[in-house]
C-alpha positions in Angstrom: 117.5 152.0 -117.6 121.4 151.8 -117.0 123.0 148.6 -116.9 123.2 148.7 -112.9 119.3 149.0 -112.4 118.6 146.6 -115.0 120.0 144.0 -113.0 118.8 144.8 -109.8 115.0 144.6 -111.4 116.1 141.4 -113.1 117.4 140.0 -110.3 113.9 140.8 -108.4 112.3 139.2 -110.5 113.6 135.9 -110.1 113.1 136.2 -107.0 109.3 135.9 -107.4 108.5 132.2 -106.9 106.3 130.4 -108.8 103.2 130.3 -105.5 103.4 133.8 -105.1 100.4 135.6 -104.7 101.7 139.1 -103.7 104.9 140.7 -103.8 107.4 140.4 -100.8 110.1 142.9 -100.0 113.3 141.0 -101.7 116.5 141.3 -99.8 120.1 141.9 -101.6 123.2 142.5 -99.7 124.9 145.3 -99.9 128.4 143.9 -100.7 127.1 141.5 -103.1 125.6 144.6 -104.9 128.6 146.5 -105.2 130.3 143.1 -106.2 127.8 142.6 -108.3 128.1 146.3 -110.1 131.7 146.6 -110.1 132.0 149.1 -107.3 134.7 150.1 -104.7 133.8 148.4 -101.8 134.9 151.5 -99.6 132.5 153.4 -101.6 129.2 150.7 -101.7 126.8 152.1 -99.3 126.9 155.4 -100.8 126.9 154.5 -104.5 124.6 151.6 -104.1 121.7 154.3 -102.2 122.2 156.5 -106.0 121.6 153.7 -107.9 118.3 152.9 -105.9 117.7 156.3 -105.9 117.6 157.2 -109.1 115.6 153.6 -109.3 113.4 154.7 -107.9 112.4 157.9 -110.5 112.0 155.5 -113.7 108.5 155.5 -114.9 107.1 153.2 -117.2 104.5 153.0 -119.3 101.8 150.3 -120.2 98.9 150.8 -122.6 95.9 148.9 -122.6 93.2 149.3 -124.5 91.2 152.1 -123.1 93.7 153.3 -120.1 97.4 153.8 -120.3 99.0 153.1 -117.0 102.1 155.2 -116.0 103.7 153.7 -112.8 107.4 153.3 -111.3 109.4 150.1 -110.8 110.3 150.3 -107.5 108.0 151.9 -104.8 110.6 151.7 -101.9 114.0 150.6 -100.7 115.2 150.4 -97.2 118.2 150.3 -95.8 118.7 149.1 -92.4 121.8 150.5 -91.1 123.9 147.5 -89.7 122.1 145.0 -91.7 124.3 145.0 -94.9 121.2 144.8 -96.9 118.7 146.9 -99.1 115.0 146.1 -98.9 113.6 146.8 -102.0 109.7 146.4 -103.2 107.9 146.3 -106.7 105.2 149.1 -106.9 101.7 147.1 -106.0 100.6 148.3 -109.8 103.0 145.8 -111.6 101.1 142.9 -109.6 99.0 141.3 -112.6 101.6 142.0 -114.6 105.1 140.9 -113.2 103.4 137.7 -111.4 101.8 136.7 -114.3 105.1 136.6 -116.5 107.1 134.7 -113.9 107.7 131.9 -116.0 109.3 134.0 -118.3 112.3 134.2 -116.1 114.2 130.9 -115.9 117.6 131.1 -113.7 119.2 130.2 -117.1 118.2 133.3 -118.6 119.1 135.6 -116.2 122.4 134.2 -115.3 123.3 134.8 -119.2 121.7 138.2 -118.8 123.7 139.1 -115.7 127.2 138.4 -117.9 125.9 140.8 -120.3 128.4 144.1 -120.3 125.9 146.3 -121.7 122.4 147.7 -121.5 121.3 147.4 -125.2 122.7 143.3 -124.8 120.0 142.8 -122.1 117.6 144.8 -124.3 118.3 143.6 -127.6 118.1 140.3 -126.0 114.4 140.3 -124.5 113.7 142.1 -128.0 114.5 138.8 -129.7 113.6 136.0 -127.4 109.8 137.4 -128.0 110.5 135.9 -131.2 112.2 133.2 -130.4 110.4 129.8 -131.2 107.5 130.6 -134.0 109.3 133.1 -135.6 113.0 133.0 -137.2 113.4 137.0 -137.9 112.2 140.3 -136.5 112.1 143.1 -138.8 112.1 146.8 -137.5 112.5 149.8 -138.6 115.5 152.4 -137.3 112.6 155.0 -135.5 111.1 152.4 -133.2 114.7 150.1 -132.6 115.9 153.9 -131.2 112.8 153.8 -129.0 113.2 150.4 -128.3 117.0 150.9 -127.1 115.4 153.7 -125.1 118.2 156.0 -127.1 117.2 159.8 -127.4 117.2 162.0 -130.5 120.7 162.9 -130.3 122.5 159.7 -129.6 124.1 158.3 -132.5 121.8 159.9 -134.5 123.1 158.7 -137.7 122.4 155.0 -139.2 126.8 154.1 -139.4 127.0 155.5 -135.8 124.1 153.5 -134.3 125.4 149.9 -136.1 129.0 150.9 -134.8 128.6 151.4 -131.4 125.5 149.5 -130.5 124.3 146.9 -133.1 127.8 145.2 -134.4 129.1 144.9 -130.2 126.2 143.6 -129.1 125.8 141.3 -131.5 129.5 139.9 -130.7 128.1 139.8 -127.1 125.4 138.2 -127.8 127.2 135.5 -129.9 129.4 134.9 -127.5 127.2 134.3 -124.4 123.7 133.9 -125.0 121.5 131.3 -126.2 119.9 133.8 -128.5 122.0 135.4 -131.3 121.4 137.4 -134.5 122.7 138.5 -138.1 121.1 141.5 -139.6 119.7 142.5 -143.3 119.7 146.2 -143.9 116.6 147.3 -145.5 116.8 150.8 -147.5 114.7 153.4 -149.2 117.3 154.4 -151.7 120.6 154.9 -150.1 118.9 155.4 -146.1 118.7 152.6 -144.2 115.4 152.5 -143.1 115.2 149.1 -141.2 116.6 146.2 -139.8 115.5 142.7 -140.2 117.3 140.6 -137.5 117.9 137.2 -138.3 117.5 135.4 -135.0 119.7 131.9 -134.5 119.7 129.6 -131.6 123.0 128.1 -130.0 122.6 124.8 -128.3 123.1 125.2 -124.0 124.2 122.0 -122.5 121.4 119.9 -120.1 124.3 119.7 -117.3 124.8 123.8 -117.9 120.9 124.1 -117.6 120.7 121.8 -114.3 123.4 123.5 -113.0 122.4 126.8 -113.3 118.5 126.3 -112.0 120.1 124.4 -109.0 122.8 127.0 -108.0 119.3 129.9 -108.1 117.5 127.4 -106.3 120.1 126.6 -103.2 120.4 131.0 -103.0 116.6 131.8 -102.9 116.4 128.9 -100.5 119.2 130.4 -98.5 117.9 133.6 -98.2 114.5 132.0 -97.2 116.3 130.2 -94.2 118.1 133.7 -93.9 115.1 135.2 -92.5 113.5 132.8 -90.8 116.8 132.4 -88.4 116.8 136.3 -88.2 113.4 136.3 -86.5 114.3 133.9 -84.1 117.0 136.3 -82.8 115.8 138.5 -80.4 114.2 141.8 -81.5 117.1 143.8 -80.6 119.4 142.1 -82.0 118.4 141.4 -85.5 119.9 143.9 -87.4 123.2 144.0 -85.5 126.5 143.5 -88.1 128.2 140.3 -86.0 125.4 138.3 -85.6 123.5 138.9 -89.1 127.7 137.2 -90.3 127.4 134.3 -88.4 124.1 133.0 -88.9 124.8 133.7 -92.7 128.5 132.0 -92.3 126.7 129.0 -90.7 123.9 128.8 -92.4 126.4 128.2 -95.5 128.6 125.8 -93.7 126.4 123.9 -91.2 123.1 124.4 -92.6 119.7 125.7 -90.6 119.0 123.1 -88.0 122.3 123.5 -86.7 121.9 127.1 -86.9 118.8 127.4 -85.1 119.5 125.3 -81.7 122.2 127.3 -81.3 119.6 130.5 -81.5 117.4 128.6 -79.2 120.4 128.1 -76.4 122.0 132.0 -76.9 118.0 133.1 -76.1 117.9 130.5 -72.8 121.3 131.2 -71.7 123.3 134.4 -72.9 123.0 137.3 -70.0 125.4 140.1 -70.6 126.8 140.5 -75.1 124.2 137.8 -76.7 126.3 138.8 -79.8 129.4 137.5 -78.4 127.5 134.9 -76.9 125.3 133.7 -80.1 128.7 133.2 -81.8 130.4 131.2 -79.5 127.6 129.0 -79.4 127.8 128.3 -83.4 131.5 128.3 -83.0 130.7 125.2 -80.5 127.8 123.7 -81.1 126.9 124.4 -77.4 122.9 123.6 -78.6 123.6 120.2 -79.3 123.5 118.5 -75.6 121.6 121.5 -74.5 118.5 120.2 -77.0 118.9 116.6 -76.4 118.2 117.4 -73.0 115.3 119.8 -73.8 113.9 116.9 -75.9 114.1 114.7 -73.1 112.3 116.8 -70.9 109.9 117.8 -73.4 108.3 114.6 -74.3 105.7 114.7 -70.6 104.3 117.5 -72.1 104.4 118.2 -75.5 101.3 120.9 -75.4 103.3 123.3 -73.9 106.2 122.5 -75.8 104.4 123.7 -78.6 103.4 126.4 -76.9 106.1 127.9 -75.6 108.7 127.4 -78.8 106.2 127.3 -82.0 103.5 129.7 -81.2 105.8 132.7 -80.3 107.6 131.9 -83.4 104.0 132.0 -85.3 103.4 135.1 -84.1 106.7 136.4 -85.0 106.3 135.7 -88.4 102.6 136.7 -88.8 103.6 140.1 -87.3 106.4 140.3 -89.8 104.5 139.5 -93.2 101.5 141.5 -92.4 103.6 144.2 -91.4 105.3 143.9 -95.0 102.2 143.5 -96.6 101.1 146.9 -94.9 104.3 148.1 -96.1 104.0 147.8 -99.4 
């Protein structure tokens, strides 16, 4: 796969947390995309939908003993126009075999992968870290490292063409960002190189680097997870509209989800004509505040239909929603 679609199935996959027992649809923002794969923002919507587009068409292949499985990456993605977001899901195939490696995927390792400029880096990479631990070389020969690199037959098809413009920068890349590096021993049948053994090395990652980077994944899944649970507490018809999708995301960031959501709770009670207008003058104001003491207050006679009235509906809600994505997929 290109560069772009390598990170956006990297990036799904560290999405998967570790009680998962089924895929979910994972959520990336549009902009952030774009960002993300150096596009014009003027131009995102449109080059992000080729990019999923032509995600969806790769095919892999897995072979078992007995059966060879031939299945895509990606089975869907959805865009919801005024959401800002693709929905994208794995195909239900990859199940025992993407949950099972989910360890695999630390946040340290894919935020080195995501600084990676090339394809064959990320590649060459996973290619070595299989090694990495019990083994201090990997030795393979030119055929199967062009298979590997997923090259075809006439792409840098001789030996000096394939070390110049794929083996000798990626190994600069790699020395320079990852945790993983390598030299390499040429190994010939008379004057053809024939092989490669790489000789893998390990450079030290600060603990603080480490913590740093697993807290900064953590804080965004969690984000995204309090991302969706405000957006079902909007009201149907406004959940996928542009201004309020910003400002529970702006608050969210800057005020965090309680505040967030009795400010939802208020806009449903009390808005009457634009609840978008409404909704964000009410986070601009923190107009829940006294409006939920006073609920409280009220609410303590009779805390049956308290729950009744503001947790079950919610229930519901979000019942509807993740059977309705587990259909979906």
């Amino acid at each position: 796969m290109p560069l772009a679609e390598q990170r956006i199935i990297l990036t799904m996959i560290a999405r998967i947390q570790p009680d998962d027992e089924d895929f979910k649809p994972y959520h990336i923002s549009i902009k952030e995309l774009a960002e993300f794969m150096g596009i014009d923002k003027n131009s995102a919507y449109r080059e992000c939908k080729k990019i999923t587009h032509s995600l969806l068409t790769r095919v892999i292949e897995i072979a078992e003993p007995g059966r060879v499985l031939q299945v895509g990456w990606v089975s869907s993605a959805e865009y919801i126009e005024g959401s800002g977001t693709v929905n994208l899901s794995f195909d239900p195939l990859l199940k025992p075999y993407l949950l099972s490696l989910k360890g695999n995927f630390t946040s340290l390792k894919l935020e080195m992968i995501l600084k990676f400029k090339s394809q064959y880096s990320v590649r060459l990479y996973s290619l070595l870290k299989q090694y990495h631990g019990f083994k201090n070389h990997r030795e393979v020969q030119i055929d199967t490292l062009r298979e590997m690199l997923g090259l075809t037959k006439d792409t840098h098809k001789a030996y000096s063409d394939l070390k110049a413009n794929i083996l000798r920068p990626v190994q600069k890349e790699l020395s320079e960002k990852a945790d993983v590096y390598f030299d390499m021993d040429e190994i010939r049948m008379g004057r053809r190189v024939v092989a490669v053994r790489f000789n893998i090395h390990s450079r030290d990652i600060p603990k603080t680097d480490i913590s740093q980077c697993m807290e900064i994944n953590a804080e965004v899944n969690q984000m995204t997870s309090d991302l969706d649970e405000l957006i079902l507490l909007v009201p149907e018809s406004h959940r996928t509209k542009k201004t309020v999708l910003a400002a529970l995301d702006s608050y969210l960031k800057k005020l965090g989800v309680d505040y967030v959501k009795r400010n939802i709770a208020y806009a449903n009670v009390k808005s009457d004509k634009s609840y978008a207008g409404f909704l964000t003058n009410a986070l601009r104001h923190d107009w829940g505040h006294d409006w939920l003491l006073e609920q409280n207050a009220k609410e303590l006679n009779n805390p049956m239909e308290v729950w009744q009235r503001r947790v079950f509906q919610v229930k519901k809600n979000m019942i509807y929603i993740c059977l309705k994505n587990t259909w979906s997929i």
